[in-house]
C-alpha positions as CSV (number, residue, x, y, z in Angstrom):
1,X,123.4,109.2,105.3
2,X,125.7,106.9,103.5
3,X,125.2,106.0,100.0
4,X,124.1,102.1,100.6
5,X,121.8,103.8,103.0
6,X,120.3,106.0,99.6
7,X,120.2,103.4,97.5
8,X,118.2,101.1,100.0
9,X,116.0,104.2,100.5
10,X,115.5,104.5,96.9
11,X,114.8,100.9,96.1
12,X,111.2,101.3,98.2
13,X,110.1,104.2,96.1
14,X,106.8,104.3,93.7
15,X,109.0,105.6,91.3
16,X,112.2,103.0,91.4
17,X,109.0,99.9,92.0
18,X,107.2,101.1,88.7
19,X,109.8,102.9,86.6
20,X,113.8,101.7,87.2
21,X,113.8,98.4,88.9
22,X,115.9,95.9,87.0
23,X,114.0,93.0,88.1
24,X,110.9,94.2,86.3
25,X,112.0,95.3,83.2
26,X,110.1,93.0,80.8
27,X,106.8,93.8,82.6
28,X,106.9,97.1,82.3
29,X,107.5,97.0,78.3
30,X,104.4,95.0,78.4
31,X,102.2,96.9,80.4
32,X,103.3,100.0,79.7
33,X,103.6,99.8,76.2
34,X,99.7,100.9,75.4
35,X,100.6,104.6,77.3
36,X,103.6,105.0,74.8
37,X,105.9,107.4,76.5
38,X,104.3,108.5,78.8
39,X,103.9,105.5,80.4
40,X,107.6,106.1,81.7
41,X,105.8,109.0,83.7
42,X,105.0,108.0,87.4
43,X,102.5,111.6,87.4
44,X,100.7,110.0,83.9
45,X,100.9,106.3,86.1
46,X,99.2,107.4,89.5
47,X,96.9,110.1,87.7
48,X,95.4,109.2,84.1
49,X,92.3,107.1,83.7
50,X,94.0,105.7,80.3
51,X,96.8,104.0,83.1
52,X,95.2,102.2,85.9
53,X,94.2,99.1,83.8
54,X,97.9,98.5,82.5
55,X,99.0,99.8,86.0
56,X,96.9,97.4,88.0
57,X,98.0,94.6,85.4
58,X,101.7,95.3,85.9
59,X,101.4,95.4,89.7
60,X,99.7,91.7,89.7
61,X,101.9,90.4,87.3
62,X,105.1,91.8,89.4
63,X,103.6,90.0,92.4
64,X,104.7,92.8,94.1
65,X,102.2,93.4,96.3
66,X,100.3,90.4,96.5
67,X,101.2,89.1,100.2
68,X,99.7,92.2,101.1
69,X,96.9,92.9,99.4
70,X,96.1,89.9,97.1
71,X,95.3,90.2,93.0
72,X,94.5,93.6,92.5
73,X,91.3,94.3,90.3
74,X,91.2,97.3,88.6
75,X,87.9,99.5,88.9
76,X,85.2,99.5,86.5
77,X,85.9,103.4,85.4
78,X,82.7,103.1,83.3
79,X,80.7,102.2,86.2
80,X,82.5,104.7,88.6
81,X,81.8,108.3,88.6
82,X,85.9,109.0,89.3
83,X,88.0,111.7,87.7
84,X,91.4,110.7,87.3
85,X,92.1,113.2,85.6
């Protein structure tokens, strides 16, 4: 696989999307920010019940997958009997 071929591979992970992309930089110091360092964690990101409200923020205001699937509303945990963790 050539090394264009990698990177192009790499630019349509989770992680790269949520964690290294350039383009979102500033959105991620904002949404992030609450979950202190660990909010640079894609495992804290996609498992802790403390990170799918600034998750789900940061995914609508990236845009990223709004032609898709629309605004995203994060869950009601308190309502939900779901264990993220």
């Amino acid at each position: 696989m050539s090394v264009l071929a990698k990177k192009l591979e790499q630019l349509q992970t989770k992680s790269w999307s949520f964690l290294a992309c350039p383009t979102y930089v500033l959105h991620r110091a904002v949404h992030f920010r609450p979950l202190g360092f660990s909010g640079r964690n894609l495992a804290t990101l996609l498992n802790s019940k403390d990170a799918v409200r600034p998750l789900f923020n940061y995914i609508n205001a990236t845009g990223r997958f709004r032609a898709v699937f629309g605004d995203l509303a994060a869950p009601n945990l308190a309502e939900e009997d779901v264990d993220y963790d």
